[in-house]
C-alpha positions in Angstrom: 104.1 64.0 82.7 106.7 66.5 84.0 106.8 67.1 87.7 109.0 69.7 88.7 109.6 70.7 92.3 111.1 74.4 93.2 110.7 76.6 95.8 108.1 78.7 95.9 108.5 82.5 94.7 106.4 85.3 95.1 104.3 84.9 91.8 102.9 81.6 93.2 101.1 83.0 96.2 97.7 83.5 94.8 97.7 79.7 93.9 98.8 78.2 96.8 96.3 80.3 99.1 93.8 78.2 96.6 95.4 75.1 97.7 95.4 76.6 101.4 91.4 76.7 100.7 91.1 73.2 99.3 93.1 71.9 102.1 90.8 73.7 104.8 87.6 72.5 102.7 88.9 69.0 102.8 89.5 69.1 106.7 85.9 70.5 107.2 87.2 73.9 108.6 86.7 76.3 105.4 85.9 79.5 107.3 89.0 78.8 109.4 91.1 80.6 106.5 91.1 84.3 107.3 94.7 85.2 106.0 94.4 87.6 103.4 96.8 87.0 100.1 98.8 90.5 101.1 99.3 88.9 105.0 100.4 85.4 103.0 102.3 87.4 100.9 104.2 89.7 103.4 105.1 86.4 105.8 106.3 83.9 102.8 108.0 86.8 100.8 108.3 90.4 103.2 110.5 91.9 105.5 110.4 89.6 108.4 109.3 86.1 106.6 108.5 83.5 108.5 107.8 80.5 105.7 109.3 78.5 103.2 107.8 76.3 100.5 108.2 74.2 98.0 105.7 73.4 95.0 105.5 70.5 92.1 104.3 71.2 89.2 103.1 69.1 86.8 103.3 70.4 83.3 103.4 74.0 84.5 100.4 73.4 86.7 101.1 74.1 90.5 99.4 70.3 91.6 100.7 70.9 95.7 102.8 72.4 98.0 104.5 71.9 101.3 105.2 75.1 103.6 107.1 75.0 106.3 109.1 76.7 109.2 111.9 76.5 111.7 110.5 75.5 115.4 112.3 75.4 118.2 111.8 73.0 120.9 113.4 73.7 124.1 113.8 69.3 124.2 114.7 68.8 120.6 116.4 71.8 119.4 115.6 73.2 115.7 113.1 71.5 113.8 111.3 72.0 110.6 108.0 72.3 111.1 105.3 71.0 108.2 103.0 73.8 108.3 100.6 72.5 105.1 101.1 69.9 103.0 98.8 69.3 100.1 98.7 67.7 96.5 95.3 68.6 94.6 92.7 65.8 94.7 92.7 65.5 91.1 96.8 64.5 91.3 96.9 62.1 94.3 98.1 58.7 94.0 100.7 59.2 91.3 103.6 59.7 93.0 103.6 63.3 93.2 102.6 63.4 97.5 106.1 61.0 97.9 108.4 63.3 96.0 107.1 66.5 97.9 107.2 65.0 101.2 110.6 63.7 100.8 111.9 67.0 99.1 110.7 68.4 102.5 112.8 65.6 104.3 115.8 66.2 102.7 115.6 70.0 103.3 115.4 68.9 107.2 118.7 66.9 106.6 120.0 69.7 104.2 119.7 72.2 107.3 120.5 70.2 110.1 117.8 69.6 111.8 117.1 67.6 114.9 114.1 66.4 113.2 110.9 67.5 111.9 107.2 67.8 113.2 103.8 68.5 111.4 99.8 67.2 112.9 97.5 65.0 111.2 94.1 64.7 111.7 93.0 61.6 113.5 90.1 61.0 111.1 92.0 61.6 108.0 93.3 57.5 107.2 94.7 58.6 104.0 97.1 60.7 105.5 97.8 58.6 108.2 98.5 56.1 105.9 100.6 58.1 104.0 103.2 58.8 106.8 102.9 55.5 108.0 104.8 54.0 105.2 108.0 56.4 106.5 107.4 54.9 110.0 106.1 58.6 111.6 105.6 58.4 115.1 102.1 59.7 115.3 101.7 61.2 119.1 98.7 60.5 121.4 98.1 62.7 124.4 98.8 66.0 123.0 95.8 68.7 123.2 96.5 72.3 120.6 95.8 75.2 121.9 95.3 78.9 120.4 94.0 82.3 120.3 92.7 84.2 117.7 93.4 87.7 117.0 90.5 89.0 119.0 91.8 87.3 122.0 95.4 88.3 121.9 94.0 92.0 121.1 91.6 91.6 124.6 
């Protein structure tokens, strides 16, 4: 098996909106996604991005990706954020989850971050799990908040 992890380019978009999909599936929120591929497109790869991302591959076969951003807390400083961060069902528990997620870790160090952030569902033990073994602080108390684009257009 060759696992390969790059960044993401351009070309790779269509796929990882798939993964975006499987992702929101697997948290029960599929109608969630309404980005379009040309919105995805424009804010990983257009004039004012906003993301980053890496993907493994696994014999030329995109199997995950991590996307991620700079955040700034007005606490902490600069922090990557861990936007999404998926491995295909099909591909878990081989290895592949660990070498993304610590790719992702050394780009935090690579950069200089003050540290990195991302959310978990409370219900989802695998991924708990998962970050447990790096001895993530998992946060209680914390509420998130939004609007959607109807209510920011109001």
């Amino acid at each position: 098996m060759s696992i390969i992890i790059r960044a993401a380019v351009k070309e790779d978009c269509v796929r990882l909106l798939e993964l975006v999909n499987e992702l929101a599936v697997y948290e029960k929120a599929p109608e969630e996604v309404t980005v379009t591929l040309e919105e995805f497109i424009d804010a990983g790869f257009g004039e004012h991005k906003v993301w980053n991302a890496f993907v493994v591959e696994v014999d030329g076969f995109i199997a995950g990706f991590a996307i991620y951003y700079t955040r700034y807390s007005t606490w902490k400083g600069c922090r990557l954020y861990l936007e999404d961060f998926i491995v295909t069902e099909a591909y878990r528990g081989r290895g592949i989850g660990k070498l993304l997620f610590e790719s992702i870790i050394k780009e935090a160090k690579d950069k200089g971050f003050n540290g990195m952030n991302w959310q978990v569902l409370d219900w989802n033990e695998p991924a708990i799990n998962f970050y447990n073994k790096y001895s993530a602080q998992l946060e209680a108390g914390w509420l998130n908040a939004s609007f959607s684009k109807e209510q920011i257009n109001k």
